[in-house]
C-alpha positions as CSV (number, residue, x, y, z in Angstrom):
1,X,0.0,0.0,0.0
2,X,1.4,3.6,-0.8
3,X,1.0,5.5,2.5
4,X,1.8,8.7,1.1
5,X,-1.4,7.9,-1.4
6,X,-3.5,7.0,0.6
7,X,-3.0,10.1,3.2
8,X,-3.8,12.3,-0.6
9,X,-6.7,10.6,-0.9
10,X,-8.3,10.7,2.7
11,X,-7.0,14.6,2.6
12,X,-9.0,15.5,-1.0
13,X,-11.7,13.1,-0.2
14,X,-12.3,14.7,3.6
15,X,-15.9,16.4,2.7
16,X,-17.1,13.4,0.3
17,X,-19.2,11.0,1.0
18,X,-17.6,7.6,0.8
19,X,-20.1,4.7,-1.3
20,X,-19.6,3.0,-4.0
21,X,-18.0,3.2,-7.0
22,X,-19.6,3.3,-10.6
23,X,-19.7,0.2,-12.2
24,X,-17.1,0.0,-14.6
25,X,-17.6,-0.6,-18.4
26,X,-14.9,-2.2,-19.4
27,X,-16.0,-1.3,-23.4
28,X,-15.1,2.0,-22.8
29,X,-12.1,1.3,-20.7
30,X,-8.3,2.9,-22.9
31,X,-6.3,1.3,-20.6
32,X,-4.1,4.3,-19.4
33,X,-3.7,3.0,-16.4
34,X,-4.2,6.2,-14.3
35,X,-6.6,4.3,-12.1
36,X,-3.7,1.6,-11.1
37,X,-1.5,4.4,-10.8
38,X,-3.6,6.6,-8.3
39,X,-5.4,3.6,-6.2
40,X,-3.6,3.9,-2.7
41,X,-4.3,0.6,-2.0
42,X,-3.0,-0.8,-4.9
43,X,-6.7,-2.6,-5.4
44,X,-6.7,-2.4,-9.7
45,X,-4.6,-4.4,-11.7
46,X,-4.9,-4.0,-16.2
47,X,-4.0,-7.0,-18.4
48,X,-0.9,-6.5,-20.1
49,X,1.1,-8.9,-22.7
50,X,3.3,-5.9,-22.4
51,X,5.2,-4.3,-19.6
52,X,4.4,-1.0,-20.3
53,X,0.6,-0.3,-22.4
54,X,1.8,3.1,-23.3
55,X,3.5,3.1,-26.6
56,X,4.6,6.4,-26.3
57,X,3.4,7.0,-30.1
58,X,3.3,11.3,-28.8
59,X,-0.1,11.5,-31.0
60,X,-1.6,12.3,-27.7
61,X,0.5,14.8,-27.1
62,X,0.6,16.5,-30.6
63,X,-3.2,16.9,-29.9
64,X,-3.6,18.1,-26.2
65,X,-1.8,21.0,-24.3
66,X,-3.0,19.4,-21.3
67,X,-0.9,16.0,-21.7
68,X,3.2,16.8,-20.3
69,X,5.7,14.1,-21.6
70,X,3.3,11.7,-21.9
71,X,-0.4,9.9,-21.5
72,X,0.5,9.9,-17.5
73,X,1.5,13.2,-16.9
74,X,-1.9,15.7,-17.4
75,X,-2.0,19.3,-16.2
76,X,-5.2,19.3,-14.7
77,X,-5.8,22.8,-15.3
78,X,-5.8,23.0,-18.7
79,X,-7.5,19.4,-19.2
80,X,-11.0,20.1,-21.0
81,X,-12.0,16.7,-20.6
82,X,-12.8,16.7,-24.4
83,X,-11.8,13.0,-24.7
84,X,-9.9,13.9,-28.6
85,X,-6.8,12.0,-27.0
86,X,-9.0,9.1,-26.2
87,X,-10.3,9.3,-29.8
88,X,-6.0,9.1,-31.7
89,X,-4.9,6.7,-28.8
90,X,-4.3,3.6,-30.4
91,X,-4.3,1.6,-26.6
92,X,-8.0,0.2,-27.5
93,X,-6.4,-2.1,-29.8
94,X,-4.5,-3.7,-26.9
95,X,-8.5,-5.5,-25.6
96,X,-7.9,-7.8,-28.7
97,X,-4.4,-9.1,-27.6
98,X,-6.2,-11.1,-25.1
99,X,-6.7,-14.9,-25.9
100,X,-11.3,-15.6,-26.4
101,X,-11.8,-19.1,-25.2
102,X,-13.7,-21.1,-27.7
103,X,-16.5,-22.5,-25.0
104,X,-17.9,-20.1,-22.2
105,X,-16.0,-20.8,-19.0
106,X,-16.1,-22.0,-15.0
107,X,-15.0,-19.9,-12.7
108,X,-13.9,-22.6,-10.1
109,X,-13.8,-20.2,-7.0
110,X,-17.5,-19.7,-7.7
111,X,-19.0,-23.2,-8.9
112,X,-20.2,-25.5,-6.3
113,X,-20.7,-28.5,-8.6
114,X,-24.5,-28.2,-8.5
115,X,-25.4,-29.8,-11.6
116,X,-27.7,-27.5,-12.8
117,X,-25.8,-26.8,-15.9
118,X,-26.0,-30.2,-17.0
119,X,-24.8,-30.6,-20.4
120,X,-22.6,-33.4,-21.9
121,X,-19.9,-30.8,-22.5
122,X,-19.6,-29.7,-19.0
123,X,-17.1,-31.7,-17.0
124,X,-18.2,-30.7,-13.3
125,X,-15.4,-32.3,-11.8
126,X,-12.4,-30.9,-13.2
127,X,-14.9,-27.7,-14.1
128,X,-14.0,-27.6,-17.2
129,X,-16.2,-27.2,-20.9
130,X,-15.4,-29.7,-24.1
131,X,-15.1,-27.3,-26.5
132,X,-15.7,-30.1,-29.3
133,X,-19.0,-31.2,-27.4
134,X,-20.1,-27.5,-27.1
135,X,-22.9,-26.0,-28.6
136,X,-22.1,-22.5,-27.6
137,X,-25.8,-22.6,-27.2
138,X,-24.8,-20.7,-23.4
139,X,-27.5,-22.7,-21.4
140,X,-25.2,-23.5,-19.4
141,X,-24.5,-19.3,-18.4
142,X,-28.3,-18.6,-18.4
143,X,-29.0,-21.7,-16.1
144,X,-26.1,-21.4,-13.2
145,X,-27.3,-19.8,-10.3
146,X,-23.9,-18.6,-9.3
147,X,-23.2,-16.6,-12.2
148,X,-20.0,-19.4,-12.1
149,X,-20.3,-20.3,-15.8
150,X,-19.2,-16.9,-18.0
151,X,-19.0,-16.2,-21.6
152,X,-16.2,-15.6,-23.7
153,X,-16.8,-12.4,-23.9
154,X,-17.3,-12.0,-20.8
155,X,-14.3,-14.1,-19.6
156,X,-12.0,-11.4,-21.7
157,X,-14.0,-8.2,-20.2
158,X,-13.0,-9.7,-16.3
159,X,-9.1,-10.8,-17.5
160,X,-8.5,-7.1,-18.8
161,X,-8.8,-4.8,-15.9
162,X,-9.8,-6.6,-12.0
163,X,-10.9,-4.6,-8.9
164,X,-9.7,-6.3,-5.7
165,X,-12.9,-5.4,-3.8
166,X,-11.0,-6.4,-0.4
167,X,-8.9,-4.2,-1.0
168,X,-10.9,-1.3,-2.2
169,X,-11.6,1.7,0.1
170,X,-14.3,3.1,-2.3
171,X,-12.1,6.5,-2.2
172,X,-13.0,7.1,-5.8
173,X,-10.1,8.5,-6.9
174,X,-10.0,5.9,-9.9
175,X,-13.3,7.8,-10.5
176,X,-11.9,11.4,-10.3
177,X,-8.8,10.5,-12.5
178,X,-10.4,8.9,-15.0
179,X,-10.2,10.4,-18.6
180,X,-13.9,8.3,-19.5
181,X,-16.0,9.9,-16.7
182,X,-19.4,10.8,-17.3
């Protein structure tokens, strides 16, 4: 945890009130990472093939007074929160770099082995689906009560950017720094 963060956010947050956050939609998530990189707890991790997302490609900064050196560094003050960087950053593209299963998915952690998904495809006891018995009629999603059966799309949406809600302090700063905000 960054202490020095954390005391930042408890000082700017003092007259909020603390609930929680927004429900992210990971369709319109860039990437930037300026949620990972504010969090004082450390509780947001992005999906990267890459060590660094950032190609550092300066179109941003060709287009925006606001953005200093690059995509991390925004002088708030002049910031218009226009979102023309978002529309010339090429980090989008990255969402495609990660690996679609062909069948939807178990989430072991969640399934209980209830059978109600029964399907000759499913294998309950290793929790795993037989992608040449599959259907991809997604019964199997629409029938488990624990939401422990996702779909591909799905599956990629929750591997690109994860909350750790333990560890989340609802502080909303991810909220505040984010470029998509509504």
């Amino acid at each position: 945890m960054k202490i020095s963060s954390l005391i930042k956010c408890l000082f700017l947050n003092v007259d909020k009130k603390y609930s929680k956050t927004k429900e992210l939609d990971i369709n319109e998530c860039i990437g930037c990472g300026l949620c990972t990189k504010h969090c004082p707890t450390e509780a947001i991790k992005i999906f990267k093939f890459r060590n660094i997302i950032c190609e550092h490609c300066g179109v941003c900064l060709d287009i925006c007074d606001a953005i200093i050196g690059n995509r991390f560094s925004i002088d708030e003050s002049k910031c218009k929160k226009c979102g023309i960087c978002l529309l010339f950053c090429s980090i989008p593209v990255i969402k495609n770099n990660v690996p679609k299963p062909k069948t939807p998915i178990i989430l072991e952690y969640k399934c209980n082995e209830c059978g109600l998904c029964s399907c000759e495809a499913i294998d309950l006891k290793n929790k795993k689906i037989d992608e040449n018995k599959c259907k991809f009629c997604l019964e199997c999603v629409k029938k488990c009560p624990l939401k422990a059966i996702i779909t591909p799309e799905e599956y990629v949406k929750s591997m690109f950017i994860k909350v750790d809600v333990e560890s989340c302090i609802f502080c909303r700063m991810c909220e505040e720094v984010c470029p998509i905000k509504k």
